[in-house]
C-alpha positions as CSV (number, residue, x, y, z in Angstrom):
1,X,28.1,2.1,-31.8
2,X,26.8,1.5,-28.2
3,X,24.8,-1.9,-27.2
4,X,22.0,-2.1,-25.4
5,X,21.4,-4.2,-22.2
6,X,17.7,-4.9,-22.7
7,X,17.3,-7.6,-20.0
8,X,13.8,-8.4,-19.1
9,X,13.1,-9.1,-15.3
10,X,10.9,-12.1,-14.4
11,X,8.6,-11.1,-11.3
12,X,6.9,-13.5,-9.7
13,X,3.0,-13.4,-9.6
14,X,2.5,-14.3,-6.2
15,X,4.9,-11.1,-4.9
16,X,2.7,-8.9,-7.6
17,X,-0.3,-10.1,-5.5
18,X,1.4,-9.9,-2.4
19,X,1.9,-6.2,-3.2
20,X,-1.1,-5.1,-3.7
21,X,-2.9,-6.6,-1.2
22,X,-0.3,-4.7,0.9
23,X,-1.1,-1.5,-1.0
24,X,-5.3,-2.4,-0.6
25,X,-4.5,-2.8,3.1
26,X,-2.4,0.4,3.8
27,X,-4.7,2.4,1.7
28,X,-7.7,0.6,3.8
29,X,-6.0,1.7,7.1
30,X,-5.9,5.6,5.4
31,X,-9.5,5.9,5.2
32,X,-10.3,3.8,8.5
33,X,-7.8,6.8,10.3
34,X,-9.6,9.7,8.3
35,X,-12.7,7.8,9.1
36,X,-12.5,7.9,12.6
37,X,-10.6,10.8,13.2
38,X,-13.7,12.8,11.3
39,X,-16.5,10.5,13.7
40,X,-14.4,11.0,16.8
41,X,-12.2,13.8,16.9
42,X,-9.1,11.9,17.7
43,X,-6.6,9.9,15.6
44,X,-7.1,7.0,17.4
45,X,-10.5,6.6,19.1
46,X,-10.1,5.5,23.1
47,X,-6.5,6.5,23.4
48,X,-6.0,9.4,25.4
C-alpha cells in the first residue's frame, strides 16, 4: 500500500492580496503600452 502526503499549505491573505494587486498593476501597464503605442505610434511616447 502506498501513503499519501496530503499536507495542506497555509498562505497568508495579505501575500494573496499582495499578488494580485501585482497582477491588476502588470496587466494595467499592458493596456497603458498597447494604449499608447496605438495613439502614438511608439512604445513609449517622447522617447526617441
Amino acid at each position: 500500500m502506498t501513503t499519501q502526503n496530503n499536507k495542506s499549505r497555509n498562505i497568508d491573505p495579505e501575500k494573496v492580496t499582495a499578488e494580485r494587486l501585482n497582477g491588476y498593476a502588470a496587466f494595467f501597464g499592458c493596456i497603458a503600452l498597447v494604449g499608447a503605442y496605438a495613439t502614438t505610434g511608439q512604445i513609449i511616447p517622447g522617447f526617441v
